[in-house]
Structures are given as C-alpha cells and as structure tokens.
TORKOL-4160 file (C-alpha; in steps of 0.2 Angstrom, whole numbers, padded with zeros to 4 digits, m for minus):
226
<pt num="1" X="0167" Y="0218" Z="m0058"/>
<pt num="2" X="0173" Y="0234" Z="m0048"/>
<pt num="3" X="0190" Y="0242" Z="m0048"/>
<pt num="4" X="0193" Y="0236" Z="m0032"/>
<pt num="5" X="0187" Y="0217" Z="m0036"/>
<pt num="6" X="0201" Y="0218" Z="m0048"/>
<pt num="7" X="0215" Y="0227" Z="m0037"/>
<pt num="8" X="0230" Y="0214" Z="m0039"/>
<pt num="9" X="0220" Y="0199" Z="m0046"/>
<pt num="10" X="0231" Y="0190" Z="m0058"/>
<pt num="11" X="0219" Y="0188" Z="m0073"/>
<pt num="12" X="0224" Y="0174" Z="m0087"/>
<pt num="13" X="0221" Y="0183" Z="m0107"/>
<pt num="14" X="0219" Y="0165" Z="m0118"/>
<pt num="15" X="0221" Y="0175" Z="m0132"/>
<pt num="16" X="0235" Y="0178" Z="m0145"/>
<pt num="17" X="0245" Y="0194" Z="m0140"/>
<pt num="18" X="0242" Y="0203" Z="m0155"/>
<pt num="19" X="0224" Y="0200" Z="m0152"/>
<pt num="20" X="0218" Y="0205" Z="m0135"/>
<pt num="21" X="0230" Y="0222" Z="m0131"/>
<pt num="22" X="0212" Y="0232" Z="m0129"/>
<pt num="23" X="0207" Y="0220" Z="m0116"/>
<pt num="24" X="0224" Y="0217" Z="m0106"/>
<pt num="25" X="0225" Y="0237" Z="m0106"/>
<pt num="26" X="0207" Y="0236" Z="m0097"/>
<pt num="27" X="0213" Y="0223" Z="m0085"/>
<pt num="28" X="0227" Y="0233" Z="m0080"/>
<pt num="29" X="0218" Y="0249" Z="m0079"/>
<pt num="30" X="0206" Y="0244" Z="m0067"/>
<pt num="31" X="0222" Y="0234" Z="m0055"/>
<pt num="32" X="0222" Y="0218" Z="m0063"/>
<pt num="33" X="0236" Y="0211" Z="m0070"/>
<pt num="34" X="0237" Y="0201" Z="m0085"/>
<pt num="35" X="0244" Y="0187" Z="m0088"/>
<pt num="36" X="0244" Y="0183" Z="m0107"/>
<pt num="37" X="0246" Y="0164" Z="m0113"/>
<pt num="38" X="0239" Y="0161" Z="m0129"/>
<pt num="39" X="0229" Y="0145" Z="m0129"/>
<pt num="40" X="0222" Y="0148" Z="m0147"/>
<pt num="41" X="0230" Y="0146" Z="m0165"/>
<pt num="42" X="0229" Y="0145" Z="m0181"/>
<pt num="43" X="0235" Y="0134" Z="m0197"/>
<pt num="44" X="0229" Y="0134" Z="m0214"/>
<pt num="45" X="0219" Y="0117" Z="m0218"/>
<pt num="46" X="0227" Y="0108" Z="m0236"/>
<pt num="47" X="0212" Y="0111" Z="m0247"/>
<pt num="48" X="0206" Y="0096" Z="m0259"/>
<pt num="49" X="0206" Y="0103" Z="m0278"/>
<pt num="50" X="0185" Y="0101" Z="m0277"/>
<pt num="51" X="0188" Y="0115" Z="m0262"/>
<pt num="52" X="0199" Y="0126" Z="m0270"/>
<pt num="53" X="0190" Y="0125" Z="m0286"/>
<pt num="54" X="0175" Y="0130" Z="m0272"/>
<pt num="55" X="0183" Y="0148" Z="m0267"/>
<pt num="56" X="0192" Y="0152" Z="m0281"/>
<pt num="57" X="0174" Y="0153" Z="m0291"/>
<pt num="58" X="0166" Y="0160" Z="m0276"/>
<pt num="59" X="0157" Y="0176" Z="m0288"/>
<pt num="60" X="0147" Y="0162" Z="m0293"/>
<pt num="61" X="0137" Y="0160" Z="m0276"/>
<pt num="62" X="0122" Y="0171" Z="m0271"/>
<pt num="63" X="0130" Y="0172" Z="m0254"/>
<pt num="64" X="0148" Y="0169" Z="m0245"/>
<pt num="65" X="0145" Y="0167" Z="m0225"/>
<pt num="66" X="0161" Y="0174" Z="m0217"/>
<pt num="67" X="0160" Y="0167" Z="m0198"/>
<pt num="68" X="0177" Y="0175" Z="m0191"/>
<pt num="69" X="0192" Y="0185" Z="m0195"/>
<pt num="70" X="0204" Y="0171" Z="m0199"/>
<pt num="71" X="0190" Y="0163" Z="m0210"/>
<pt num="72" X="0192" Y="0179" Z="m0219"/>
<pt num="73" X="0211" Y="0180" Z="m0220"/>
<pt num="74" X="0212" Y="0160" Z="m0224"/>
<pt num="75" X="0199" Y="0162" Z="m0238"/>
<pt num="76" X="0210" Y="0178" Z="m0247"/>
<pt num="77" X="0226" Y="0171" Z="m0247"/>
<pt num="78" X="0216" Y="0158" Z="m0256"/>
<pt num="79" X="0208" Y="0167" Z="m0269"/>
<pt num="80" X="0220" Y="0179" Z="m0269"/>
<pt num="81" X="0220" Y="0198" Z="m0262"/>
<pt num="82" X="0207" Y="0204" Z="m0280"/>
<pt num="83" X="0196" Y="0192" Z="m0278"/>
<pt num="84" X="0178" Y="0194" Z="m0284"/>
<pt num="85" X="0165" Y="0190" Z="m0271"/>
<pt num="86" X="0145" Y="0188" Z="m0271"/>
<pt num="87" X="0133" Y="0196" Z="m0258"/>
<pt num="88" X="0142" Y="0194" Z="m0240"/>
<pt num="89" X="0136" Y="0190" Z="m0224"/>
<pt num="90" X="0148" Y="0193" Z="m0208"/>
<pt num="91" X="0145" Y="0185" Z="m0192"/>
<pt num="92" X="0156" Y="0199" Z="m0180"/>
<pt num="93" X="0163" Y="0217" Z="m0180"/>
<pt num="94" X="0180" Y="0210" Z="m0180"/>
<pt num="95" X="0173" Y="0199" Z="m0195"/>
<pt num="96" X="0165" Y="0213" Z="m0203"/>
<pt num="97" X="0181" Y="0224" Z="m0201"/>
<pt num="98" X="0192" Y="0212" Z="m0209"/>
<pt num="99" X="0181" Y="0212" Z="m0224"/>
<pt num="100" X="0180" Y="0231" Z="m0225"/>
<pt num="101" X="0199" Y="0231" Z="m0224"/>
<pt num="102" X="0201" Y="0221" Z="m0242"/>
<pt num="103" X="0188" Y="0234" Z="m0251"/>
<pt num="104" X="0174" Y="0225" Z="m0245"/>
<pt num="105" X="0156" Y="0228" Z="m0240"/>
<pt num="106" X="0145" Y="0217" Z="m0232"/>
<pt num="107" X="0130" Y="0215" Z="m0237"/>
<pt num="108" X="0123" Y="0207" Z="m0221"/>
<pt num="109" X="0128" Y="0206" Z="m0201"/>
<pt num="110" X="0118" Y="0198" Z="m0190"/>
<pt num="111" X="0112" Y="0208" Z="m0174"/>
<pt num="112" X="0119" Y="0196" Z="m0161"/>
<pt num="113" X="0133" Y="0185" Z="m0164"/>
<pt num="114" X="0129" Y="0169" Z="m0163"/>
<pt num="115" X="0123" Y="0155" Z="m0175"/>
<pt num="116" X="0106" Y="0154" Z="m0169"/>
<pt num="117" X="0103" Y="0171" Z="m0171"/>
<pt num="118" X="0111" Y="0174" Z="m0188"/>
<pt num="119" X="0102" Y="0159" Z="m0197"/>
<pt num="120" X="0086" Y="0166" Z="m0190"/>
<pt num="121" X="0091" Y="0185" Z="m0196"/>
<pt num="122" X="0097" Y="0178" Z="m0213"/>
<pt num="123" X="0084" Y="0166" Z="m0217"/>
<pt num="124" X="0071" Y="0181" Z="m0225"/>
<pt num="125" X="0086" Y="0190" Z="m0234"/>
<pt num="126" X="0088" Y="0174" Z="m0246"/>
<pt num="127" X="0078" Y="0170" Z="m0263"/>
<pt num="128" X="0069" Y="0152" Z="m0264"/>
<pt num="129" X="0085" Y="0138" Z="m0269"/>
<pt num="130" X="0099" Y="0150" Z="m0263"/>
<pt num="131" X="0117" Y="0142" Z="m0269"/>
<pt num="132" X="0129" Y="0147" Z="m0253"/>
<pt num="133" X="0148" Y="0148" Z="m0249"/>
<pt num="134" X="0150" Y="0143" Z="m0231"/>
<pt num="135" X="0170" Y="0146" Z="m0225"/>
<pt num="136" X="0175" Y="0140" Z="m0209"/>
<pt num="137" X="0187" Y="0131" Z="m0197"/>
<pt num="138" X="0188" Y="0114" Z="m0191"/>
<pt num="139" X="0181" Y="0116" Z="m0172"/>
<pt num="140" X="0166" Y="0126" Z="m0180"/>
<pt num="141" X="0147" Y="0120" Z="m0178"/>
<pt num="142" X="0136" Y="0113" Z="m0194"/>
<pt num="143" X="0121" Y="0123" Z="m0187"/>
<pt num="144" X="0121" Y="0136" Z="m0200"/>
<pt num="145" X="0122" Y="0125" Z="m0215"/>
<pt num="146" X="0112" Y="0113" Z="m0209"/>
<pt num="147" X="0099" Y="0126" Z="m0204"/>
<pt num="148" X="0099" Y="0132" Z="m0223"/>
<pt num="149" X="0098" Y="0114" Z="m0230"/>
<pt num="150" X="0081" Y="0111" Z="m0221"/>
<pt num="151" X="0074" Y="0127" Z="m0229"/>
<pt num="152" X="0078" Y="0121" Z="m0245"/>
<pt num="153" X="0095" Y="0131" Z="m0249"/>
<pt num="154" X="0112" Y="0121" Z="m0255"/>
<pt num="155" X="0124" Y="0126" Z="m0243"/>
<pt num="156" X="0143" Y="0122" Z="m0249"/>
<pt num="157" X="0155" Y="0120" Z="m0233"/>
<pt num="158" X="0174" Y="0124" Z="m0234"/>
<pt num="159" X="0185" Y="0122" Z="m0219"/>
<pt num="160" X="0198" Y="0133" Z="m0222"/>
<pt num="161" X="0211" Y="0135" Z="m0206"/>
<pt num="162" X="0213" Y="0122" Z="m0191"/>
<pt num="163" X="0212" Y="0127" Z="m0173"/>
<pt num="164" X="0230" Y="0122" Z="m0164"/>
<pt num="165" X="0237" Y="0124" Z="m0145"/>
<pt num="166" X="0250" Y="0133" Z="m0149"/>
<pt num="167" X="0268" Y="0131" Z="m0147"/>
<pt num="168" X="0275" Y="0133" Z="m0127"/>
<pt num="169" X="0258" Y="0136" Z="m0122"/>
<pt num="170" X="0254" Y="0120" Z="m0113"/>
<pt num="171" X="0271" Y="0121" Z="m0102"/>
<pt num="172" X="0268" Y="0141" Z="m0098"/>
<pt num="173" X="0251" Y="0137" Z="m0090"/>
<pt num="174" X="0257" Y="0120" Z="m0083"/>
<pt num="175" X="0273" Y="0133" Z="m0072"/>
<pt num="176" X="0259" Y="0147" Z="m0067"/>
<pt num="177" X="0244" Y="0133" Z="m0060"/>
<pt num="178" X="0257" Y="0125" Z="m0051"/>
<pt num="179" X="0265" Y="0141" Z="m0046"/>
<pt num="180" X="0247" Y="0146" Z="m0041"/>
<pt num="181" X="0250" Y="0163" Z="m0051"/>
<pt num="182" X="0231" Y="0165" Z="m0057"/>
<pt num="183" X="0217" Y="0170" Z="m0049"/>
<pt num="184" X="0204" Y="0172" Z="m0064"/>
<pt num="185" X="0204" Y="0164" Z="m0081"/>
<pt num="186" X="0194" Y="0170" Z="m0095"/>
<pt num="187" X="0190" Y="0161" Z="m0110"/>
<pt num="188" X="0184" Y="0168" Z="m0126"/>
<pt num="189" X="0180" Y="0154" Z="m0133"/>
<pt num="190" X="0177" Y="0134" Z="m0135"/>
<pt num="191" X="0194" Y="0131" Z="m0141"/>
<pt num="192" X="0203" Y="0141" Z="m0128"/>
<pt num="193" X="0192" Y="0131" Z="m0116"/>
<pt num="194" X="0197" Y="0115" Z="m0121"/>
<pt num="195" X="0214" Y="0117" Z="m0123"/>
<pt num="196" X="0215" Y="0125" Z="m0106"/>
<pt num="197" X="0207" Y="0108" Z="m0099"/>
<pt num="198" X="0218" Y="0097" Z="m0110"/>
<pt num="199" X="0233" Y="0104" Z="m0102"/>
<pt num="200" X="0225" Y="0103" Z="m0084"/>
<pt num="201" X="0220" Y="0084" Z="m0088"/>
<pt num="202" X="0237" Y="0078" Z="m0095"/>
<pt num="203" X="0247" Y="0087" Z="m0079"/>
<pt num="204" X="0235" Y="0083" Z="m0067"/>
<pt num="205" X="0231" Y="0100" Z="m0062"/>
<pt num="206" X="0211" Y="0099" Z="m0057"/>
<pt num="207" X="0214" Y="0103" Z="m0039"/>
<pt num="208" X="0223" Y="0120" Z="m0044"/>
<pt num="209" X="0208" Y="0125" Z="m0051"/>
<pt num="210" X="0198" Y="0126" Z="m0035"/>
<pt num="211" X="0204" Y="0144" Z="m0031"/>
<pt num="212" X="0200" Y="0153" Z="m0049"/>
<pt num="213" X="0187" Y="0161" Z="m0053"/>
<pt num="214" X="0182" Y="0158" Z="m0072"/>
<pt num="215" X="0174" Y="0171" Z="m0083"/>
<pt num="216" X="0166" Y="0167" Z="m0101"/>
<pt num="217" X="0166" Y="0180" Z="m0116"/>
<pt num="218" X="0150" Y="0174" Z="m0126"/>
<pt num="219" X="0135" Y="0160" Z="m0122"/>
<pt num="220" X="0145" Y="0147" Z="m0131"/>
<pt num="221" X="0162" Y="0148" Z="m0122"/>
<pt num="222" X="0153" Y="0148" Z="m0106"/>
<pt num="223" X="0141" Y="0133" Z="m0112"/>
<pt num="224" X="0158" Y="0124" Z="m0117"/>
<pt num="225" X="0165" Y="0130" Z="m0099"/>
<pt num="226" X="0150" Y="0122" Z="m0088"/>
C-alpha cells in the first residue's frame, strides 16, 4: 500500500496496546490512523498435577517446542524463572526473543513460521523415538504433534494459557462499526478474527462490513478470514 492509499484511512490494530506500538507507529507515519482495540487476550489455563509434573521436569525431554511468546511466559512462571530446559525449538523471532531474554538459546527456529514448515525443518534435527515437550494454548492446531507421532516420536502436549476477548473490547468495536469509524481492519491472527465476527454476529453488524477493506498478517489468519 502507498502513502497516499493510506492518507486519513482509519486502520483497526487487533492487537494488545503493549503489543503492536511498532506497527501503529508505521500506520501513522505513512497518514493512517490507528485505532487500537485489542481483540486478543490472554489467561493462564489451571494445570492438572500430571501437567504440571510435565514442565516442572521438562530437562528430562530431548526437545521443548516453544510455539509463541505467551507460551514462553506461561510455561516460566510455571516452572519458575531457573528452570532447567532440554534442546529448544522456537516457532517466531518474537518467540525466539522471549527465550533469549530468560538466558536462553534456542537450539532450533524454523525458517518460515508456520506449523507446516517447522515440522518439515525439524523432522531431520531429531534422533529415532525423540521424547518431546510441546507447550501451547487452547486455540492452537495439533498439526505439529501429530506430525511427530506419525514418525515415530512421543510428542507430550500441554496447554498452558487460554485465548479470551478481552474486557470492553466487544462494546469498543460494536460504537466504531456503527459509527462507521473504520475503513481497514487488520488481523494478525485467527483468534482476533474470530472474535472480531463473534461481536459482528451477536450485534448484527454484517452490513457494516461492506465498506472495509480487510488485511491478514500471516497465511493462517487470512485462511481463517476467507
């Protein structure tokens, strides 16, 4: 998209404020103007024992599969800030940077960022019977552990931290559709996307839609989107 495209376009950021100042600052430097309602959250998940027993003795895996920063952040205050870790693998720079940031060094990261790619990367790096610590949230896809278990590798899954809508959200984005105060919304991913149409669906909103344009950050979200 040009600068001139963007001239006065009110441009919805779906991310959390902390998260998305680099983009908001791109927005507005090319005429945009962002308006940030955050339609991602995060929660902690209430671990069975058999899961916490899971990351607590996660030096005992050949691998742990890190798949975003929050799985990284859930999975620490967990196991606690020292704990000791196996060989990594890191889906994401912003994954990757977490990591680093707690004293950390991956051992593996994917070049492209999806689950295809990384189990197709990953699948040489491991020894015959690999034993695996996959971390997650709830809204995240089985592909990669499923992928493992086929070639032969036990794959232990634990969802760590539950996507929420969170609070205030839903009635923001109901006042500026109505208002007709968008003009572009972007999703970064499949969560923002479908809480974006489970607030349109449960205010009747569709017909609002028909004058934004809608721009995807990543193959999955814009899968999700269609």
């Amino acid at each position: 998209m040009s600068a001139a495209f963007l001239k006065g376009k009110k441009v919805l950021v779906t991310r959390a404020e902390k998260d998305c100042g680099e983009f908001s600052a791109l927005l507005a430097g090319q005429g945009a103007e962002p308006v940030i309602i955050p339609l991602v959250g995060f929660k902690g998940s209430e671990l069975p024992d058999e899961d916490k027993r899971k990351i607590q003795s996660a030096s005992e895996y050949d691998w742990v599969i890190f798949t975003s920063k929050n799985g990284v952040r859930f999975f620490f205050q967990q196991a606690g800030e020292g704990a000791k870790l196996p060989d990594i693998a890191s889906i994401g720079d912003k994954t990757t940077d977490s990591i680093q940031k707690r004293g950390h060094q991956p051992q593996f990261v994917p070049g492209e960022f999806v689950a295809e790619a990384f189990v197709e990367e990953f699948l040489p790096r491991l020894k015959a019977g690999s034993n695996i610590l996959l971390v997650k949230g709830n809204l995240a896809r089985d592909l990669i552990a499923a992928a493992l278990r086929n070639h032969g590798h036990r794959c232990d899954e634990v969802i760590l931290y539950e996507t929420v809508l969170p609070a205030g959200s839903s009635g923001r984005l109901k006042e500026a559709l109505e208002s007709e105060k968008l003009d572009i919304i972007t999703f970064a991913s499949s969560s923002a996307v479908h809480h974006f149409m489970k607030t349109v669906h449960e205010y009747n909103l569709e017909k609002k839609l028909d004058r934004c344009l809608f721009a995807c950050i990543g193959p999955v979200a814009k899968k999700t989107a269609e």
